[in-house]
C-alpha positions as CSV (number, residue, x, y, z in Angstrom):
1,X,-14.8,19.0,5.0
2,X,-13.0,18.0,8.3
3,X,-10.7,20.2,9.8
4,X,-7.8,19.0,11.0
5,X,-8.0,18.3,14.4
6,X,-10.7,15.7,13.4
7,X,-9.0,14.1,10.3
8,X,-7.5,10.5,11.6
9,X,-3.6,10.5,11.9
10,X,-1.9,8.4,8.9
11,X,0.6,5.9,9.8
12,X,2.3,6.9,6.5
13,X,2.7,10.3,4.8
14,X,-0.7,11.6,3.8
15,X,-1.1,14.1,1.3
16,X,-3.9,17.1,0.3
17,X,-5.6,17.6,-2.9
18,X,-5.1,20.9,-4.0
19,X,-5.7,20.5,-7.6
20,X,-9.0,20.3,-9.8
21,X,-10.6,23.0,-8.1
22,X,-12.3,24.1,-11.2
23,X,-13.6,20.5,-12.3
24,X,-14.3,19.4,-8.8
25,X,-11.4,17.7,-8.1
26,X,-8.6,15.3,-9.8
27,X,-8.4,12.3,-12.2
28,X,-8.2,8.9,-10.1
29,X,-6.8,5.6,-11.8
30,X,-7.2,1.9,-11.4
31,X,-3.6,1.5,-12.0
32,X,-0.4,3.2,-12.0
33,X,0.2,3.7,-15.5
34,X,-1.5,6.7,-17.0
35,X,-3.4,4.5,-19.8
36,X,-4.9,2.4,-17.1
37,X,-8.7,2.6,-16.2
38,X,-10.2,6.0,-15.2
39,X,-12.4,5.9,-11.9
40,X,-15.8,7.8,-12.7
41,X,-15.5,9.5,-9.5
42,X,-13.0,12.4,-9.0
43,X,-10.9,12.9,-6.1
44,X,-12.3,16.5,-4.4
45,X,-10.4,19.0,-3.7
46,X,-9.3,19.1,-0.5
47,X,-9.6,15.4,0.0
48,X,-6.9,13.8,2.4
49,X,-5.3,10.8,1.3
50,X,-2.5,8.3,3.0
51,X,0.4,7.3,0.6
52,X,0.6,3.5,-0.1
53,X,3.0,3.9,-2.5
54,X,5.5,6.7,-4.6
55,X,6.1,5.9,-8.0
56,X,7.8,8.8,-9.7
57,X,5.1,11.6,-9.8
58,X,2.4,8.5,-9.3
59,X,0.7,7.8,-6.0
60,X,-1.5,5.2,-4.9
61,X,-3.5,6.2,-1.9
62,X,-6.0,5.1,0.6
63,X,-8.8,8.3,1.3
64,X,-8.8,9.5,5.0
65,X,-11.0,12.4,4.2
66,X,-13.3,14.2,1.5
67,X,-14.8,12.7,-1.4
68,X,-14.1,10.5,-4.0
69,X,-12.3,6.8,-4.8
70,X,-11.6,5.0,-2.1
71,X,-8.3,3.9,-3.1
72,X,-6.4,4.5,-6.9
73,X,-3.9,6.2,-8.4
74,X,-3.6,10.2,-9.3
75,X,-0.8,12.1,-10.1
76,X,0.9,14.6,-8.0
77,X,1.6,17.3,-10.2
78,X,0.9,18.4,-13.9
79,X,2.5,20.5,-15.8
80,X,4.6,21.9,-13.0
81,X,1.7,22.4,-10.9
82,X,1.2,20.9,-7.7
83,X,-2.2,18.4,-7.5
84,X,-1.2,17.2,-4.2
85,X,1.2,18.1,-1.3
86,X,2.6,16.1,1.2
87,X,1.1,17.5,4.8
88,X,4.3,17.7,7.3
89,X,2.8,19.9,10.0
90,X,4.9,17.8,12.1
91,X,8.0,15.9,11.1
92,X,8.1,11.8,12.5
93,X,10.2,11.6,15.2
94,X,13.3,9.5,14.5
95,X,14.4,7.2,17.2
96,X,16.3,8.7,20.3
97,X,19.9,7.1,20.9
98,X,19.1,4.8,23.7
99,X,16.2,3.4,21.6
100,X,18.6,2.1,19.2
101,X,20.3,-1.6,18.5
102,X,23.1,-3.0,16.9
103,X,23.1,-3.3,13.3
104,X,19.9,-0.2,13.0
105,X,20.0,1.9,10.0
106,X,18.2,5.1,9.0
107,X,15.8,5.6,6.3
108,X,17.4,9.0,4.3
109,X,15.8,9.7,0.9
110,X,12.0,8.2,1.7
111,X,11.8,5.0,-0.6
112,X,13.6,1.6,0.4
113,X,14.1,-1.3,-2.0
114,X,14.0,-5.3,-0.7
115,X,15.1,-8.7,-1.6
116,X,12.5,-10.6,-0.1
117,X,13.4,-14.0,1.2
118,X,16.9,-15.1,2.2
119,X,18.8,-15.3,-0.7
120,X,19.3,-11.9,-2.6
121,X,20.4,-13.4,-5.7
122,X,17.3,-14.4,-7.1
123,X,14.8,-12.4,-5.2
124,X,12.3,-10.1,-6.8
125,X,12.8,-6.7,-5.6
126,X,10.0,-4.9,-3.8
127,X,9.6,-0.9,-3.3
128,X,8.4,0.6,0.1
129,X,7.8,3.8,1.3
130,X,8.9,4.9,4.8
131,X,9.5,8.5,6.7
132,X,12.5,10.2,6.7
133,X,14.1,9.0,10.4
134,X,12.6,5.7,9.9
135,X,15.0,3.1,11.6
136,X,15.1,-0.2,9.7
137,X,16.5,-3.6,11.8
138,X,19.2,-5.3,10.5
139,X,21.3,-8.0,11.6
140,X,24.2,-6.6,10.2
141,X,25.1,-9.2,7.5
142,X,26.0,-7.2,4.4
143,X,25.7,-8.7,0.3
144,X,27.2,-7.2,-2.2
145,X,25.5,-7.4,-6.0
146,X,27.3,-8.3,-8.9
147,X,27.4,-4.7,-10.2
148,X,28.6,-3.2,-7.2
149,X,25.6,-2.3,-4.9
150,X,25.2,-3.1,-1.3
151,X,22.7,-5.0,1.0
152,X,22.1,-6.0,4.3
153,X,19.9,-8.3,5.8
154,X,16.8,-7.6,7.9
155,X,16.3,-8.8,11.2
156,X,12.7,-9.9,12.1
157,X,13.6,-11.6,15.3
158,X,11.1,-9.3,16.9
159,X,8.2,-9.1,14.7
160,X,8.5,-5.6,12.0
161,X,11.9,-4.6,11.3
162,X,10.9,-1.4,9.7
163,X,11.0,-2.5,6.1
164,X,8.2,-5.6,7.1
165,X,8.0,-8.8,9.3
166,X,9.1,-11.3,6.7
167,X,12.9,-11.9,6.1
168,X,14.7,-9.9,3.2
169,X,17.5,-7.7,2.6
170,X,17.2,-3.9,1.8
171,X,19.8,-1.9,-0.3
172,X,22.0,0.4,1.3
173,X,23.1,2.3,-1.7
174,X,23.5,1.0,-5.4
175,X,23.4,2.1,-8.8
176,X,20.2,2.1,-11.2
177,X,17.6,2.5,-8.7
178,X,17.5,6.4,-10.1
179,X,18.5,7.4,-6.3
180,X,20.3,10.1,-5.9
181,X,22.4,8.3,-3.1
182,X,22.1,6.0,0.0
183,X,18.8,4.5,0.9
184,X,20.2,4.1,3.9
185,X,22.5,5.3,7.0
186,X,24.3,3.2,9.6
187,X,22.6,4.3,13.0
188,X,25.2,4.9,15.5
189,X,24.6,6.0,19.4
190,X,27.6,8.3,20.0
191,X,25.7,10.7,17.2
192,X,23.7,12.0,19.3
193,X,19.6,12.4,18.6
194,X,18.8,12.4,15.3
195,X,17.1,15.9,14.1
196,X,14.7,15.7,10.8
197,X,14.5,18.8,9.1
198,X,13.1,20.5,5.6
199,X,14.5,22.1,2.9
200,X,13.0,24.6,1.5
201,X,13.2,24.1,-2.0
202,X,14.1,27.3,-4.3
203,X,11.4,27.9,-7.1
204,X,14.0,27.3,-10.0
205,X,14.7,23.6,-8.6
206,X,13.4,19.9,-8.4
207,X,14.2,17.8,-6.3
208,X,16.3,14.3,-7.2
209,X,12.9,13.0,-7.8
210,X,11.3,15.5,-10.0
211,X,9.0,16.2,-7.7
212,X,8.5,20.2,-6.6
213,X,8.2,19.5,-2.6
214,X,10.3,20.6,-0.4
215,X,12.4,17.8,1.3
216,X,13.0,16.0,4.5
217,X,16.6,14.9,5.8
218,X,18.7,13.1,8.4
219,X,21.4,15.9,10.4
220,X,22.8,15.0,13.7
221,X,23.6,17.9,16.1
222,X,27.5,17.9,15.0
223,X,26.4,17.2,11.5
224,X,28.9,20.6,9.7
225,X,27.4,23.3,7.5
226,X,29.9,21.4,4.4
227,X,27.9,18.1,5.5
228,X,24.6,19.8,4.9
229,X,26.1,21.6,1.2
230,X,26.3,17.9,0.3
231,X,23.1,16.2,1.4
232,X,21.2,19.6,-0.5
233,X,23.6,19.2,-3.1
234,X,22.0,15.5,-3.7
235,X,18.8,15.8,-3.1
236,X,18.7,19.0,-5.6
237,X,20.9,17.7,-8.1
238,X,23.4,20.7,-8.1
239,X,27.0,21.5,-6.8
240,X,27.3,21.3,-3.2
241,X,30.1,24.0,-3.9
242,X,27.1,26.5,-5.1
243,X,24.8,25.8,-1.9
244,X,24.7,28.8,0.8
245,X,22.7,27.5,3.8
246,X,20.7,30.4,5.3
247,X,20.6,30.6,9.8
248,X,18.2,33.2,10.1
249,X,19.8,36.5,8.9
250,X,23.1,34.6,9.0
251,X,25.0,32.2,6.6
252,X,25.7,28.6,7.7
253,X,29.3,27.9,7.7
254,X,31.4,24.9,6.7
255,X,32.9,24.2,10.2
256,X,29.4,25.3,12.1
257,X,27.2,22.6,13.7
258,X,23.9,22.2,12.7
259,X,22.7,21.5,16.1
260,X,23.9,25.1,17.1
261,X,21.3,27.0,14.9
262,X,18.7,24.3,14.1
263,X,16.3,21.9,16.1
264,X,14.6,18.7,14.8
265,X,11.3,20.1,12.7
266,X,13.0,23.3,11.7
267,X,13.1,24.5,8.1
268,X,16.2,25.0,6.2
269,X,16.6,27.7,3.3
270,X,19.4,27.8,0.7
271,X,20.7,29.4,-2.3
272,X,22.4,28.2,-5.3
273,X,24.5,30.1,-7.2
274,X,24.5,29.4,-11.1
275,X,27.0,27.4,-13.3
276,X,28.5,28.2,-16.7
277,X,26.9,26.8,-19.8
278,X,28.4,23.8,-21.5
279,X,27.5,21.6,-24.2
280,X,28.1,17.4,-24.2
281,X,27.2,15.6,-27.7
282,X,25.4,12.0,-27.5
283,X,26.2,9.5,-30.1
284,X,23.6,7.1,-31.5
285,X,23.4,3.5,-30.1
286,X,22.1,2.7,-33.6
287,X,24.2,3.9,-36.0
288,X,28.3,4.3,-36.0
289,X,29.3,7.3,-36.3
290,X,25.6,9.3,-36.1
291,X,25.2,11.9,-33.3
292,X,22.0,11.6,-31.4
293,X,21.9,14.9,-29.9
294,X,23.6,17.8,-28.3
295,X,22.4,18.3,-24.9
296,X,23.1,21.8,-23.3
297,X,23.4,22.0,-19.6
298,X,25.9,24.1,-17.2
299,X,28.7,23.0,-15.3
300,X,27.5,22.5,-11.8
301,X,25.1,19.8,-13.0
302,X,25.2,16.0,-12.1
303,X,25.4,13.0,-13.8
304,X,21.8,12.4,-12.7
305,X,20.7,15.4,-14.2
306,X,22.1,14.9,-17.5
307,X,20.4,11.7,-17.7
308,X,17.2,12.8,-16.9
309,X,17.5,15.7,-20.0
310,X,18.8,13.4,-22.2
311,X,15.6,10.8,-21.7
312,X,13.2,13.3,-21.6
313,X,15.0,15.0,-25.3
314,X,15.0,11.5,-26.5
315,X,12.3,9.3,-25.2
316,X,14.9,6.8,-24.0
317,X,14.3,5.6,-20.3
318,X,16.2,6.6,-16.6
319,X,15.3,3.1,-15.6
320,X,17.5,1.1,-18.3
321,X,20.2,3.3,-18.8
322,X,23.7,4.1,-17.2
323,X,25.5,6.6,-17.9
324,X,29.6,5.7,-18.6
325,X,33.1,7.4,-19.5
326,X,33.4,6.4,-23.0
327,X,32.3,6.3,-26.8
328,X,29.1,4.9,-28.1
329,X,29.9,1.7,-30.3
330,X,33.2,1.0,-27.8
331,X,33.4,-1.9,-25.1
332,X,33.1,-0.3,-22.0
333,X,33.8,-2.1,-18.3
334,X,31.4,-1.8,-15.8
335,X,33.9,0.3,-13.9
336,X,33.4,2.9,-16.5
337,X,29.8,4.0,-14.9
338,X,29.5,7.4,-14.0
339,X,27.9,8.0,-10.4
340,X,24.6,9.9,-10.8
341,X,25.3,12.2,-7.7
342,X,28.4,13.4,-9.0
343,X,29.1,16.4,-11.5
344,X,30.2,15.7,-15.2
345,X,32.7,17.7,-14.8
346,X,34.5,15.5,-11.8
347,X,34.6,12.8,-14.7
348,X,36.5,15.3,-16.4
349,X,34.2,16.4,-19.3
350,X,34.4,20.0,-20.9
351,X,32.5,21.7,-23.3
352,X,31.9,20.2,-26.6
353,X,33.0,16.7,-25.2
354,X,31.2,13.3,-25.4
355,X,29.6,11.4,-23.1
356,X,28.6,7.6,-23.2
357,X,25.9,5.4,-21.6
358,X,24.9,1.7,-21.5
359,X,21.7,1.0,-22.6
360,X,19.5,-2.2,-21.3
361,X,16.2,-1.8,-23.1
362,X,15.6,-1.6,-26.2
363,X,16.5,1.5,-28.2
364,X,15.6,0.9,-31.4
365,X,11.9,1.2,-30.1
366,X,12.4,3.8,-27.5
367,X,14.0,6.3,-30.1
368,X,11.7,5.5,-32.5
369,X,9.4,8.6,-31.8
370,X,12.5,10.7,-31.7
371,X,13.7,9.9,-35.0
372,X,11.1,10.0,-36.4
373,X,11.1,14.0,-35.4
374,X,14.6,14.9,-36.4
C-alpha cells in the first residue's frame, strides 16, 4: 500500500476504506441503488478513493490507491459503523478577501444543487459536490421558485464558476432538498479571511446527513460563540441553546470571537445538553380519523429530525414529504410548512400534540409494509 506522501492529491474529497477488514475489503456497485449489480472485485481495505458524488450514505468514487473496482458505488457506513472516512489532514483553503468578486458565494454544507441552462423553471436539477470554502461565481441575479426557494445565477464569463462552465443557477437555500440550511453564503470582503474548521462530532450524534463524520464549516474571525451554537445546532440537528463550544480548557462564549481562540484548520469540540421527552401523534393520510403513529422524541429536537424518525418508523420517504402545522385530512397552505432546522417546539407543539405533513409520493404504497406490521 502507498503511504501517504506518495498517494496522488484529489481534486475532490477522497476518502479511506476502513471497513471489510475480515473479508478483504468492501462491497462495490454498478449503481447507486443497493439492488443494483455487485462488482466481483471488492474494494480493499485501505484503498483510497476520490468522491464523485454523495448520495445519502452512497458514494460513487474513482480509486486513487489500493485494490479493487475502478470506479462504483459502496456505502460509507453499515450499521453505524464507519466503511469509509473522509481524509481531512488538511482543510481546502477558502479564498482570501482580495481574491474575491462581486456577486461570489461560499459553499457551507458540502452539496450544491443546479438548474442547468438559463431558464430555472423548467430545468432538470443536477447535484454536485464541492469543499466546504468553495467559492461559487455568480452574477448576482437572483430567482425565486414557486414554493419559496431561492436561486441565483452563475457566471461563466471566465470559464468554471465553481459549480461548472456551462450556464445554470444554483440554490441558495430552499425547502425539500433535506438540507439542513443554506447551500450557500453571500461572500463579502469586509469579513475578513474565511477560516474552515471541524467539529468534532459527540458519539451520541449524527450529523444533518446521517452520516457519523465529523463536519466542516464556514466562521469568519468576528464570527460570535452564539453564531457558532447555531451553525452546530444545524448541522447536528439539536438546540443551539443546548450547545457549549469548548476553547481548550475554557468555554466559548456568546459575545467571544471565533477568530480569538481558533485558526482556519483547527478542531472544534462541543457538548449538548439533553432535552425533555415528548410525544407528537401522526394521523394517517389514508384513513380519517386513524392514527399512524406515536413518535417519541425530546424537546430540543428539529423539525428535520422528526421527519427523519417518522420515515424511518414508517417506511414513508424524506424526499416527498413536508412537514406542516396542521391536521391530516385538512387543506393546508403552503405557508403552513414547518422549517426543517427549526425546533417543534418553536411551532408551538407540546406533548401529546399533532403534527401534520404533505405528502407527494405515494403513500398508499410506501406504508404498505408498515401496515402490514401493525
Amino acid at each position: 500500500q502507498p503511504s501517504r506522501s506518495t498517494i496522488p492529491p484529489c481534486p475532490m474529497a477522497c476518502w479511506e476504506v476502513v471497513g471489510g477488514g475480515d473479508k478483504g475489503g468492501i462491497l462495490v456497485r454498478a449503481g447507486q441503488g443497493t439492488s443494483s449489480e455487485q462488482l466481483p472485485e471488492r474494494l480493499s481495505t485501505g484503498a483510497v478513493v476520490e468522491e464523485l458524488q454523495l448520495v445519502g450514505e452512497r458514494l460513487q468514487y474513482q480509486l486513487r490507491s489500493g485494490e479493487g473496482p475502478k470506479t462504483g458505488w459502496v456505502s460509507i457506513s453499515l450499521k453505524d459503523k464507519a466503511l469509509l472516512i473522509r481524509k481531512d489532514d488538511a482543510p481546502a483553503k477558502a479564498a482570501g478577501p482580495k481574491e474575491l468578486r462581486e456577486g461570489d458565494y461560499f459553499v457551507t454544507l458540502g452539496p450544491i444543487f443546479k438548474k442547468a441552462g438559463s431558464d430555472p423553471e423548467s430545468a432538470k436539477i443536477l447535484q454536485l459536490n464541492r469543499k466546504v470554502g468553495a467559492v461559487v461565481h455568480t452574477t448576482g441575479k437572483i430567482w425565486k421558485g414557486p414554493t419559496g426557494g431561492f436561486w441565483v445565477e452563475l457566471d461563466v464569463s471566465s470559464g468554471d464558476s465553481g459549480a461548472g462552465e456551462k450556464p445554470g443557477y444554483v440554490m441558495i437555500d430552499a425547502s425539500g432538498f433535506g438540507t439542513p440550511g443554506p447551500c450557500l453564503q453571500k461572500a463579502y470582503v469586509e469579513d475578513g479571511a474565511p477560516m474552515i474548521l471541524k467539529a468534532l462530532r459527540p458519539d451520541a450524534l449524527k450529523a444533518w446527513d446521517g452520516s457519523t463524520n465529523d463536519k466542516e464549516f464556514l466562521a469568519f474571525p468576528k464570527t460570535t460563540g452564539a453564531e457558532i451554537r447555531i451553525v452546530l445546532g444545524m448541522l447536528y440537528g439539536v438546540k443551539a441553546e443546548a450547545v457549549t463550544v469548548k476553547a481548550g480548557d475554557a468555554t466559548l462564549e456568546p459575545g467571544d470571537a471565533i477568530g480569538e481562540r481558533f485558526k482556519h484548520g483547527d478542531h472544534v469540540s462541543f457538548e449538548v445538553a439533553g432535552g425533555k421527552a415528548m410525544k407528537l401523534v401522526v394521523m394517517s393520510p389514508l384513513e380519517l380519523g386513524e392514527k399512524l403513529t406515536e413518535l417519541e422524541i425530546k424537546d430540543d429536537w428539529t423539525v428535520g429530525q422528526v421527519r427523519k424518525l417518522l420515515c424511518s418508523i414508517t417506511g414513508l420517504k424524506e424526499g416527498s414529504m413536508l412537514m406542516a402545522k396542521g391536521k391530516m385530512g385538512e387543506r393546508v397552505s403552503e405557508d403552513a410548512q414547518l422549517k426543517l432546522t427549526d425546533l417543534v417546539v418553536d411551532y408551538g407543539y407540546k406533548d401529546g400534540d399533532e403534527i401534520g405533513f404533505i405528502y407527494m409520493g405515494d403513500p398508499e404504497a410506501d406504508l404498505k409494509a408498515f401496515l402490514e406490521r401493525k
